[in-house]
C-alpha positions as CSV (number, residue, x, y, z in Angstrom):
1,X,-0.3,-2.9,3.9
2,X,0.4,0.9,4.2
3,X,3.0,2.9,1.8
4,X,4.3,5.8,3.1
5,X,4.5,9.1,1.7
6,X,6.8,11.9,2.7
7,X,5.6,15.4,3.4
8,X,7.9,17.6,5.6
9,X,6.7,19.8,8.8
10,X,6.4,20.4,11.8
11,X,4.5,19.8,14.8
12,X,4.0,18.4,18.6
13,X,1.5,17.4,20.5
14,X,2.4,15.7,23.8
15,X,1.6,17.0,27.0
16,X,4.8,15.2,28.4
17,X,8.3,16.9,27.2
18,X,10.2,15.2,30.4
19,X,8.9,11.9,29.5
20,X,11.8,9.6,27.6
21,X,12.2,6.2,26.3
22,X,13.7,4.2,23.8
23,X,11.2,1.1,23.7
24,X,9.6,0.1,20.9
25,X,6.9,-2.5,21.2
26,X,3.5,-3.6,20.5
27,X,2.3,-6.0,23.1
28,X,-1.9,-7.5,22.6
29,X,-4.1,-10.4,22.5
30,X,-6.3,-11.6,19.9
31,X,-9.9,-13.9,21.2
32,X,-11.1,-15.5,18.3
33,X,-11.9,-18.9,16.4
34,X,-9.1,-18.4,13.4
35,X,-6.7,-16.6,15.9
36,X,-6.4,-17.1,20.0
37,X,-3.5,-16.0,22.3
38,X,-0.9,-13.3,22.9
39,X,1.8,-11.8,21.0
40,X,4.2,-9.0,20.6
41,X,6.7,-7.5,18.7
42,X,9.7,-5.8,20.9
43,X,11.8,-3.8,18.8
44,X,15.5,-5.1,18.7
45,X,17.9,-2.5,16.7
46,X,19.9,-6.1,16.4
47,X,17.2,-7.9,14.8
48,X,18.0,-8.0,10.9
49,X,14.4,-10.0,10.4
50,X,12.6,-7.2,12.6
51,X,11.3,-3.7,11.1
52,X,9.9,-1.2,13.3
53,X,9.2,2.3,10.8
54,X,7.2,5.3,11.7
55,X,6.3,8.6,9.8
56,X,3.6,11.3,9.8
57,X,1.6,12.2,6.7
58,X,-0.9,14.7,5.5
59,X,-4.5,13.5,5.0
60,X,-7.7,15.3,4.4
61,X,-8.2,15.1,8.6
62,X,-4.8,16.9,9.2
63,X,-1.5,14.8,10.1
64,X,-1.7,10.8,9.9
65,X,0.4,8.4,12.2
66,X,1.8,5.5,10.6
67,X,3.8,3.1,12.6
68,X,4.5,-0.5,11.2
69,X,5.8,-3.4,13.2
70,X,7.2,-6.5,11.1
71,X,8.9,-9.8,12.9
72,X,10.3,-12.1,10.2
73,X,11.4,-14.8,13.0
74,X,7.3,-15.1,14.1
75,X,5.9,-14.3,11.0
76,X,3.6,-11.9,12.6
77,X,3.2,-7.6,11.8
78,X,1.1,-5.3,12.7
79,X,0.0,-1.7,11.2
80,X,-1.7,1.4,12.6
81,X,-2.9,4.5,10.6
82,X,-4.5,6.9,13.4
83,X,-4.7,11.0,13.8
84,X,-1.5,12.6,14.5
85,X,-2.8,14.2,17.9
86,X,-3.0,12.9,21.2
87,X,-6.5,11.7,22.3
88,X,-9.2,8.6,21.8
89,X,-10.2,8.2,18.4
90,X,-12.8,5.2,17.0
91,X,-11.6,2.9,14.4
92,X,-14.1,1.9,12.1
93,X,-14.4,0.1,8.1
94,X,-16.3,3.3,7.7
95,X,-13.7,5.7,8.2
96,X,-13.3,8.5,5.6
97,X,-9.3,9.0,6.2
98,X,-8.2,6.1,5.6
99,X,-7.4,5.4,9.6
100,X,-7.1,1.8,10.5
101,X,-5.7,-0.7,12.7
102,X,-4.4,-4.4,10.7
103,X,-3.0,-7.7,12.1
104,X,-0.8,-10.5,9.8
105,X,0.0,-13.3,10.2
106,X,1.3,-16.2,8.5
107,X,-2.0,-17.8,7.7
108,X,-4.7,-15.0,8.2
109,X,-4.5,-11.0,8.5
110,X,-7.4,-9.4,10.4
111,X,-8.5,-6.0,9.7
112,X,-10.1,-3.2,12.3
113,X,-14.0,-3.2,12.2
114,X,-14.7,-1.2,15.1
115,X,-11.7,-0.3,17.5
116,X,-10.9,2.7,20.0
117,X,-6.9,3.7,19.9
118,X,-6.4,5.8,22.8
119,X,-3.1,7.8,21.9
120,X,-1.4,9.1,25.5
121,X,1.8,10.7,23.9
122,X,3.4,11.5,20.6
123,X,6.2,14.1,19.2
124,X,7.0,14.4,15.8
125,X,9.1,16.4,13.6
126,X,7.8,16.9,9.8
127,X,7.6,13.8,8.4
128,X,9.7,12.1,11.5
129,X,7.8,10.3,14.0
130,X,9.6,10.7,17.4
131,X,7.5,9.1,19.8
132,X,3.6,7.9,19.9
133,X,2.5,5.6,22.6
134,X,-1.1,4.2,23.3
135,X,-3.3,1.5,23.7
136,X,-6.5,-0.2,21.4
137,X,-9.4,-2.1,22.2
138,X,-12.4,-3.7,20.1
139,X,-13.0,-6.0,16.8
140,X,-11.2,-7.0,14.2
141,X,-12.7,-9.0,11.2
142,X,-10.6,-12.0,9.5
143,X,-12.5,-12.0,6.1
144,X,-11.9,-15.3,3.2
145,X,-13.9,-16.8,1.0
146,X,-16.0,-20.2,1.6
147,X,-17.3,-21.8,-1.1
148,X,-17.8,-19.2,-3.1
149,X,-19.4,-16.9,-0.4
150,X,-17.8,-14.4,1.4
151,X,-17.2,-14.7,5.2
152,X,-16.4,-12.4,8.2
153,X,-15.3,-13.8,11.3
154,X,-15.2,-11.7,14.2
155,X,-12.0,-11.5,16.6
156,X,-11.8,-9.3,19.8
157,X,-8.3,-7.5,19.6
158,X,-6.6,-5.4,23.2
159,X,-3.1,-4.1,23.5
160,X,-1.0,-1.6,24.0
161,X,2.3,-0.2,21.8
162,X,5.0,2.2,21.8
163,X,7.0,3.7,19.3
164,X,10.6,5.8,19.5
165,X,13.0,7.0,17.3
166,X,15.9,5.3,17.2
167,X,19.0,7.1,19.1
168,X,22.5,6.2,17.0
């Protein structure tokens, strides 16, 4: 998946001060022949087989997002690598900053191949991610080996997520 790296700064970009929340969730449904239905990961504090991290790096493009969402109990994560800046951004296996959008699961992982992340909100702190929240559309590819040949199977990927800092 991703490995983080620490840089320390700062910087904001939400046009929402007043707004405040302490969920942490990714909610979406996959449409494809490997993988069909819905799933989600809702962040539990609780939960010792859940992980929920989030940090901002420094890329080449300016500030990267990195939020990871891991659930032990369904075997199921998910991890996003998008521009540190509100806005709608294209995904793609093209991308020169390293930006991407991946899906695991117990038998398969699927990675972005073209996908649009709207981000609506995000505050951050240095290298502390506060708050990002957003929504992403569009394909992701579950590639394996068959035979001896190489295979891409195309999955249609929509959902939504929502990342906070934890309050102790």
């Amino acid at each position: 998946m991703l490995l983080p790296i620490l840089w320390s700064c700062s910087g904001s970009d939400d046009s929402n001060d007043s707004e405040s929340s302490d969920d942490v969730f990714v909610n979406y449904s996959i449409t494809g022949a490997s993988k069909d239905g819905n799933f989600n990961i809702i962040g539990d504090a609780n939960n010792s087989n859940q992980n929920v991290t989030g940090l901002v790096i420094p890329n080449e493009d300016g500030n990267a997002v990195l939020v990871d969402y891991y659930d032990a109990n369904q075997l199921i994560s998910v991890a996003i690598a998008v521009p540190a800046a509100i806005g709608t951004y294209e995904i793609s296996d093209t991308n020169p900053y390293g930006y991407n959008i991946g899906f695991g699961f117990d038998d398969i992982s699927l990675e972005a191949s073209t996908m649009s992340i709207d981000i609506t909100s995000i505050e951050f702190n240095g290298l502390i991610l506060e708050r990002i929240k957003g929504s992403f559309t569009g394909v992701a590819l579950y590639t394996y080996s068959e035979n001896g040949q190489d295979m891409e199977e195309a999955h249609l990927v929509d959902g939504t997520f929502e990342y906070n800092i934890p309050s102790f």
